[in-house]
N, C-alpha and C positions, 0 to 999 in steps of 0.2 A: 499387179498393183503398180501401173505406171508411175515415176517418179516419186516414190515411197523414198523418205530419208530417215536412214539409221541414227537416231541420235541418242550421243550420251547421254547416260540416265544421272541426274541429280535428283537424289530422291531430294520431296518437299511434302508437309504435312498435309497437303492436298493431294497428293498425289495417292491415296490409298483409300480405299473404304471396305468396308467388308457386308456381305449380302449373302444371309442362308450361314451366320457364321464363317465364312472363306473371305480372308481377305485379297484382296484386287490389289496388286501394286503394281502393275504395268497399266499407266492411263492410256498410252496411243499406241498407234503401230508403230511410230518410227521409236518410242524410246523401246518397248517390245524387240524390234527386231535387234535395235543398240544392243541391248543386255543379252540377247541369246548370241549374238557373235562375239561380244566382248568375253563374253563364258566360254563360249566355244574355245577361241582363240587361247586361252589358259588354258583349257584339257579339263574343264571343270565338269562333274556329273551335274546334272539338274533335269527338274522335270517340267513344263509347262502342259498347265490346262487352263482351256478357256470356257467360261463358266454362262451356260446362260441356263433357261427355266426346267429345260429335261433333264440336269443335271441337278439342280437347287430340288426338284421334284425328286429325285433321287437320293438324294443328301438327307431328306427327310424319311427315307423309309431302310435305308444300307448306314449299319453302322460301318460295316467297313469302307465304303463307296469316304463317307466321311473321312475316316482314317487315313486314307490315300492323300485327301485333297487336303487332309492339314499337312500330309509330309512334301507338298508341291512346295518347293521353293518359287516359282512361276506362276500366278495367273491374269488372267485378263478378262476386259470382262466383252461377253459373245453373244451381242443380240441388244436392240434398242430396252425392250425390259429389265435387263439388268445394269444397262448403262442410265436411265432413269432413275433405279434404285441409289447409284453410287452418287449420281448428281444432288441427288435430293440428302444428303449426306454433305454434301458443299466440296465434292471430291472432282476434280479434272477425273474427266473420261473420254472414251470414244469409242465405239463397236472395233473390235480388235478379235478377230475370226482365227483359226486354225489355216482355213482354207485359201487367206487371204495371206497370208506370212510365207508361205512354200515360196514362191516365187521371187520374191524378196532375197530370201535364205539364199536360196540356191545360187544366185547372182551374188551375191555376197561370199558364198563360200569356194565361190568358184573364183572368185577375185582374190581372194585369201591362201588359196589351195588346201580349205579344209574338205578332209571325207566326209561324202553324205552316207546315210546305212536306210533302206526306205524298206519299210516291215509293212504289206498289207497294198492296199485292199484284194482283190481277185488278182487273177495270173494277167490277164485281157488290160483288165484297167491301168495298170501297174505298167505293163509294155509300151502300150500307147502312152503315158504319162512319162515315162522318162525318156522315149525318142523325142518328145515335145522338147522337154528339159534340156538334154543331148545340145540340140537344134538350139536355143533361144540362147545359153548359157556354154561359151566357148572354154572351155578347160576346166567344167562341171568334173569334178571326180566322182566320182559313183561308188563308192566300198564297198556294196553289196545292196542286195537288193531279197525279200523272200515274199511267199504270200502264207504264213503258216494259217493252216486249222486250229485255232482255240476251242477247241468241243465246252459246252455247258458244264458247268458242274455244280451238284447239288448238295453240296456241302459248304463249312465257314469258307473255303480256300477257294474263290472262284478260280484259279490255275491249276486245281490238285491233278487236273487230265492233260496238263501240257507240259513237254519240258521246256522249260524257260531256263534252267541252267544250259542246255546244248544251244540254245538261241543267242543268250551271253555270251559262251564262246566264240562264236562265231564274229559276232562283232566285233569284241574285243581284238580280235587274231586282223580285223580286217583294218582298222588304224581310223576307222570315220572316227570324227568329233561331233557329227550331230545325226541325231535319227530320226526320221518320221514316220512316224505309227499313226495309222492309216486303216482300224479295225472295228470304228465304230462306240458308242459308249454304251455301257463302261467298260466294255471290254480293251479299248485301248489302251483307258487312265490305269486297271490295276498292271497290265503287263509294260506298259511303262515306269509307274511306281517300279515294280519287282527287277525289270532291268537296269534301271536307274544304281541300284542297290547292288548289283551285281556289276556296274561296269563302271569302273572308274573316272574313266574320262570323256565320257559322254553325254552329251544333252538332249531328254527325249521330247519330242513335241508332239502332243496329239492334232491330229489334224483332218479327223474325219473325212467326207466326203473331197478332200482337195485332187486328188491322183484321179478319183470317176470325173470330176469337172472339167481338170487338164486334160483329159485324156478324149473328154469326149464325148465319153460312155454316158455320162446325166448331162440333160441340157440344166442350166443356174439359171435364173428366173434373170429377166430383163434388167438393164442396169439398172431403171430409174423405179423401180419394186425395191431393187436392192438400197440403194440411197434412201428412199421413203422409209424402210423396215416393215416390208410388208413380202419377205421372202419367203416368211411361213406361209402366208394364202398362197403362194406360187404353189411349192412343196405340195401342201394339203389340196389344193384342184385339182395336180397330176396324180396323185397316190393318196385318196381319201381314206383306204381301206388300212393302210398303215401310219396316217400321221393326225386322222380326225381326230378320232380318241384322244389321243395323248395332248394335242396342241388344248383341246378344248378342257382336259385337266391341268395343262399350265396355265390356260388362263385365267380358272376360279383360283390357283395358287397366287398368279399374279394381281386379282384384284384385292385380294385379304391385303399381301406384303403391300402393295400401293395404298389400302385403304388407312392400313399404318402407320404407312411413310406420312401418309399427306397429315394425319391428328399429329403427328408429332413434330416440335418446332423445330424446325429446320436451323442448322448451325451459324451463331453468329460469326463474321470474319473477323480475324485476328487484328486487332488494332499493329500498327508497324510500331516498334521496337524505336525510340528516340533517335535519331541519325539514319535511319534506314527508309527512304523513298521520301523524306518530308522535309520541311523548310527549316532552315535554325532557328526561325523567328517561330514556328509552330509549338517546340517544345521548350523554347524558352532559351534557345540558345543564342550567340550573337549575331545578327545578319555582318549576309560578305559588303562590302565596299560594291555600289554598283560599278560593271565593267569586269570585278575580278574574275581571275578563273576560276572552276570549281575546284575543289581538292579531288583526290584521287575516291577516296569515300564517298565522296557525295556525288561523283558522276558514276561511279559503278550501281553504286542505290538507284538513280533515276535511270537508270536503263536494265531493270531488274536484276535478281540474284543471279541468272545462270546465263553465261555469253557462250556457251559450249558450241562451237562448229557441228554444221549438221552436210552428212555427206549426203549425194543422190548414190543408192546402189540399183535400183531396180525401178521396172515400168508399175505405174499403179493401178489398182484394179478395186474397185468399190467394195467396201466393207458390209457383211452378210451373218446371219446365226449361222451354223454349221454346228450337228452332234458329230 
């Protein structure tokens, strides 16, 4: 993601919406990346997921799938149909990927000297993905790295066949501040949620296919597919036998919530608050003397709420759905 800037997050009441019940409060990548390193950077646990229709389709049938994502402190929203939904809500958004942040991070934490912990995908994918890393990101630390087997489990506890306390340890013992889990949904989001909970000063970030795409191993569908949001028909022409099905039951899910969205009126914006972005003479106040300067109030209001610095840490790379 060439030229991606981490910027501080000022939360603002546009800045959130919520879709399938889960509220979205990271609207971009750059304030996204902001808040995962400004957490990092404090030793803070959290989890981010990023939410798009295999997952809202999932939310609808997993009470616990649900449970997880209400305990995300993190999410964003991951694919043109869920950032439609948040818009249509009157909420700042932007397609904000799993697969799209790796990169970013990594440059960032390696500018920081925070430890990465990368759990997943295959042993191949994973190798080829961090000599990449290694290579693009000069004094990248690496804290460990594993590809564990999550076997199926058929009971409430989808982890009841894994240990995820000895995976715990391990990181914890290894000092990373941030991890990326790399195992697919939902298999990634509950063993994050569960490490999360288990490791104190860690921030885990699912990130689905990111480490096959760095690596190599899965070709990403062309850039300008990816900008359009048309990287599902990529996906779905290489591998029909595994994403037909499911895409064409996200999208009778997607036309209901759309069909929704659109019968319901759309939010008015907030008129501004007296002194804040508008004229004296607007709300009744005294006009300045032509010539004067403005006060310190009224030029911070005309140049909006948030003047926060935004850094360059990483190259940018077009934003994509990714499970």
């Amino acid at each position: 993601m060439h030229g991606l800037q981490t910027v501080p997050y000022a939360r603002r009441s546009t800045d959130s919406a919520s879709v399938a019940g889960v509220k979205i409060n990271l609207p971009t990548p750059g304030t996204a990346a902001g808040e995962v390193i400004r957490r990092a950077s404090r030793g803070e646990s959290f989890t981010l997921f990023t939410l798009n229709l295999d997952h809202v389709v999932k939310l609808k049938s997993s009470t616990a799938f649900r449970a997880i994502y209400q305990r995300a402190q993190l999410v964003t929203a991951d694919g043109w149909p869920v950032v439609w939904l948040a818009k249509r809500q009157g909420a700042t958004s932007e397609r904000t990927t799993g697969a799209d942040m790796v990169e970013p991070l990594c440059a960032a934490a390696a500018a920081q000297g925070l430890g990465v912990y990368f759990v997943g995908p295959g042993p191949e994918a994973q190798a080829g993905a961090l000599n990449v890393l290694r290579r693009r990101y000069k004094g990248l630390r690496i804290a460990g790295a594993e590809t564990p087997r999550v076997p199926a489990s058929d009971g409430a506890d989808p982890l009841a066949k894994f240990d995820i306390d000895a995976l715990a340890r391990r990181i914890n013992a290894s000092d990373a501040r941030l991890c990326f889990v790399s195992l697919g949904a939902p298999k990634q989001e509950f063993v994050a949620d569960a490490l999360a909970a288990r490791c104190p000063h860690v921030g885990f970030l699912c990130v689905g296919a990111a480490l096959d795409f760095i690596s190599g191993d899965v070709a990403r569908a062309p850039v300008w597919m990816q900008r359009t949001g048309l990287e599902w028909f990529w996906r779905m022409a290489n591998n029909p036998g595994r994403f037909g099905a499911r895409y064409a039951y996200c999208a009778a899910i997607f036309f209901n919530m759309a069909m929704a969205a659109v019968l319901k009126p759309r939010p008015q914006k907030r008129a501004p608050a007296p002194g804040l972005g508008r004229r004296a003479s607007d709300v009744g106040g005294p006009r300045r003397p032509a010539g004067a300067r403005p006060t310190f109030g009224e030029a911070r209001a005309s140049t909006g709420a948030y003047q926060g610095p935004a850094t360059s840490t990483a190259p940018s790379r077009p934003l994509a759905s990714i499970n």
